[in-house]
C-alpha positions as CSV (number, residue, x, y, z in Angstrom):
1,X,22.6,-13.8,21.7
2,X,24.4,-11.4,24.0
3,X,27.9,-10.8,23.5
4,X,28.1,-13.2,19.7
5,X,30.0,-11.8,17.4
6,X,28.5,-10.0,14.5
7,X,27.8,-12.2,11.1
8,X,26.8,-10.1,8.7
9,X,25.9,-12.9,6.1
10,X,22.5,-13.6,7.1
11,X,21.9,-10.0,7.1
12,X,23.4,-9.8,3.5
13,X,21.5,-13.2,2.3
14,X,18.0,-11.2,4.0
15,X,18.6,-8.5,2.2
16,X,19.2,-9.9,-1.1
17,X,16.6,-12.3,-0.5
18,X,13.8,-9.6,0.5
19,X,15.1,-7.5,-3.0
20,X,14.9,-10.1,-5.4
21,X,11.6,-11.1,-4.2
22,X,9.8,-7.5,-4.1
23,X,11.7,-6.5,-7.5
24,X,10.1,-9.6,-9.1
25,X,6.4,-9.2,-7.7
26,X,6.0,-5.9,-8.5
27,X,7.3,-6.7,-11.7
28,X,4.4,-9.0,-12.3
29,X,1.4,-6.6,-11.1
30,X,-0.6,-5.9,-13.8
31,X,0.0,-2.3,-15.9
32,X,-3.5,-2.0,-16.5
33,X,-4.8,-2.4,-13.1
34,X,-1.8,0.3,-12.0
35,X,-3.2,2.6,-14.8
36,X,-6.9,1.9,-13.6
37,X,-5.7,2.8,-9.1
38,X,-4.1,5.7,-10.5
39,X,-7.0,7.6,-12.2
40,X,-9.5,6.5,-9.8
41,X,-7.2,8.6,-7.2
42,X,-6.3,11.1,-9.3
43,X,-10.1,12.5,-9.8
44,X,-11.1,11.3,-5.8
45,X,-12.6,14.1,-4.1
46,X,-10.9,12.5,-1.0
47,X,-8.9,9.1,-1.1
48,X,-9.0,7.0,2.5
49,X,-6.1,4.6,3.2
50,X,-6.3,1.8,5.7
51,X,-4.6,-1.2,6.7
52,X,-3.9,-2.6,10.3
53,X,-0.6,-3.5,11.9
54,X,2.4,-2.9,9.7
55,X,0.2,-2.3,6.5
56,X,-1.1,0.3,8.5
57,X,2.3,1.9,8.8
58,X,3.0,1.8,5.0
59,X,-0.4,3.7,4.6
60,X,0.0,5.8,6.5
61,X,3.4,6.8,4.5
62,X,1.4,6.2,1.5
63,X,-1.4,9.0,2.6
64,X,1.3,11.3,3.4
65,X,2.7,11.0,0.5
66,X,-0.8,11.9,-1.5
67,X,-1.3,14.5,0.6
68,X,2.2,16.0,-0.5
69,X,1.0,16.0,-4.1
70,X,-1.8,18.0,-3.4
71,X,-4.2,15.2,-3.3
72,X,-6.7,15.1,-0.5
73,X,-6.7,11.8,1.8
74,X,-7.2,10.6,5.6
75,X,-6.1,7.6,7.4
76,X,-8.7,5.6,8.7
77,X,-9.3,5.6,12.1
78,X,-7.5,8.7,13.1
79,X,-10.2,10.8,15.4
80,X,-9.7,13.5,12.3
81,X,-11.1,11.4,9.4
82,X,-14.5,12.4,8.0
83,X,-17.0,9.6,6.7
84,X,-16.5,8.0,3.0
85,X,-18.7,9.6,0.4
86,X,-20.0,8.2,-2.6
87,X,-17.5,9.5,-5.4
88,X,-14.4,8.6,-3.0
89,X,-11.6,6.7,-3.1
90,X,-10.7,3.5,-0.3
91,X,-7.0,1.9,-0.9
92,X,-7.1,-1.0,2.0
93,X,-3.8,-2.6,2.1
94,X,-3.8,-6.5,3.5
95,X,-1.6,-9.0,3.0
96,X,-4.1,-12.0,3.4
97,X,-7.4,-10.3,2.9
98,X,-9.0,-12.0,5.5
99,X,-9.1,-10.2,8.4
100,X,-12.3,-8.7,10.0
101,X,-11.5,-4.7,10.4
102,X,-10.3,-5.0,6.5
103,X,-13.6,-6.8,5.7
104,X,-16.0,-4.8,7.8
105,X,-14.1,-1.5,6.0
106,X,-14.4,-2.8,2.7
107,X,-18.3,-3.4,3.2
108,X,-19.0,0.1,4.1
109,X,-17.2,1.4,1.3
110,X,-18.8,-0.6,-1.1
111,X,-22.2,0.3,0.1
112,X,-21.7,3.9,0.2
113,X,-20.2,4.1,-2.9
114,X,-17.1,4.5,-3.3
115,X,-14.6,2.7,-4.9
116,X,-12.3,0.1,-3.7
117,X,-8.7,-0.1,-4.3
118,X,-7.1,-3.1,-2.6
119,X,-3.7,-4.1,-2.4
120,X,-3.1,-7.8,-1.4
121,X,-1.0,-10.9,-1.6
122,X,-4.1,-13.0,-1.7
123,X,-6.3,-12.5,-5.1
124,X,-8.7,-15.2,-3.8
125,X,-9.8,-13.6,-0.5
126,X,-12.8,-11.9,1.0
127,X,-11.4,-8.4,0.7
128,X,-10.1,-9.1,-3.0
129,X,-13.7,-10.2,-4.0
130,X,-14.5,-6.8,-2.7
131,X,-12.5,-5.0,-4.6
132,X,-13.4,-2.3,-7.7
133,X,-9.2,-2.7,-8.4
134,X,-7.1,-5.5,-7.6
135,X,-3.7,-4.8,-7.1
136,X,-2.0,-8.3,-6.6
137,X,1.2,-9.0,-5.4
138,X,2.2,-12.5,-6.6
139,X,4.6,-14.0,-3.0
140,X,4.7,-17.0,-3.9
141,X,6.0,-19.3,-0.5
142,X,9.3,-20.4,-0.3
143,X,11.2,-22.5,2.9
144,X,13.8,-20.0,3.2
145,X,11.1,-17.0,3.7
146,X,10.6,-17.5,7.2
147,X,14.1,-17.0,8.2
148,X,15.0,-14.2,6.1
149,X,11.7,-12.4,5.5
150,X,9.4,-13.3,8.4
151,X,5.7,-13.0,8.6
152,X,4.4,-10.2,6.6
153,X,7.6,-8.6,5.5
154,X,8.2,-9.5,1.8
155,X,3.9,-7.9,1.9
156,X,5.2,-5.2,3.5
157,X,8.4,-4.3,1.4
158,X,6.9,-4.4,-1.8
159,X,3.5,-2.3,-0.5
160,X,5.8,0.4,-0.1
161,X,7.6,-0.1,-3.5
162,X,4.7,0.2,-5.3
163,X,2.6,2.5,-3.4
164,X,5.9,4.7,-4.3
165,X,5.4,4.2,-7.4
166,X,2.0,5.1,-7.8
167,X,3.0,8.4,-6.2
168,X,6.1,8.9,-8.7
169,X,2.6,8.3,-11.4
170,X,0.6,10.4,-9.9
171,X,3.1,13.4,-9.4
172,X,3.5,12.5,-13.3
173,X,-0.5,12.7,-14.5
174,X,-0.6,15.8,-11.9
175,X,2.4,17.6,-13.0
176,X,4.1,17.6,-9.5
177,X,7.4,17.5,-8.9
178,X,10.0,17.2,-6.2
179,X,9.9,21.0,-5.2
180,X,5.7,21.1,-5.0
181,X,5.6,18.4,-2.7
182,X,8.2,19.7,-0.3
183,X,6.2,22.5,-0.3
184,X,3.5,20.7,1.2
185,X,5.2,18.8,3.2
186,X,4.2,19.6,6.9
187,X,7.5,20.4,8.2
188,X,9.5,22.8,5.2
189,X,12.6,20.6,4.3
């Protein structure tokens, strides 16, 4: 509301809430299906990322991030993104797994050949069912949720926590570090 002063304590109990919550689930993803992602990236010819709306936006970050440690990957539907090749590597990030441009994509990956990395909060779903890994994130519902973490954003939060860490993983299998990426990185820092 205009002009209300400031309380800073639902922003403090939203903030806690959000990092309890992500620190737990990605505590609970499963090491072997982490080790599993990470080497089918690691030898990818070329690794795709998609996911739509704000999952879109944390792959994007993710790819950019791949891309820094000298792996080679594409965002789907940019006009610059070749086709998926047999050999390849698809990461589709959805928090439900239901929905239709996540399903459509995961079809043509599966029959061209590729394999099918998919991060979701649904294990059950269409998309999951799909998948060659399963990266799970256990969210379980709670009624404060909605008021401190709406919609998709404890999804959200922790798919950029652990797509992070696959990267730290990667740079560590790869024998990147800090000062190789920023090499690649598209503006010098």
């Amino acid at each position: 509301m205009p002009g209300a002063p400031a309380d800073s304590s639902v922003f403090v109990a939203s903030a806690r809430f959000i990092g309890e919550r992500v620190t737990q689930c990605i505590q609970g993803i499963d090491p072997a299906a982490v080790a599993r992602a990470v080497e089918v990236l690691r030898r990818a010819p070329a690794i795709f990322v998609y996911g739509a709306g704000r999952s879109g936006i944390i792959g994007r970050a993710f790819a950019m991030r791949l891309v820094q440690t000298g792996l080679t990957a594409y965002v789907i539907g940019e006009s610059v993104t070749p086709i998926v090749r047999q050999g390849d590597a698809v990461f589709i990030l959805s928090n439900r797994g239901e929905s239709y441009s996540s399903i459509q994509t995961a079809n043509i990956v599966r029959r061209e050949g590729a394999d099918l990395i998919v991060l979701t909060a649904r294990p059950t779903s269409k998309l999951a069912h799909a998948a060659t890994i399963l990266l799970a994130l256990a969210l379980p519902e709670e009624p404060e949720r909605p008021a401190f973490a709406p919609l998709g954003t404890l999804f959200e939060s922790a798919s950029l926590r652990l797509t992070d860490g696959l990267v730290a993983e990667l740079m560590r299998v790869r024998g990147e570090s800090e000062e190789s990426m920023r090499r690649r990185h598209a503006i010098m820092v």
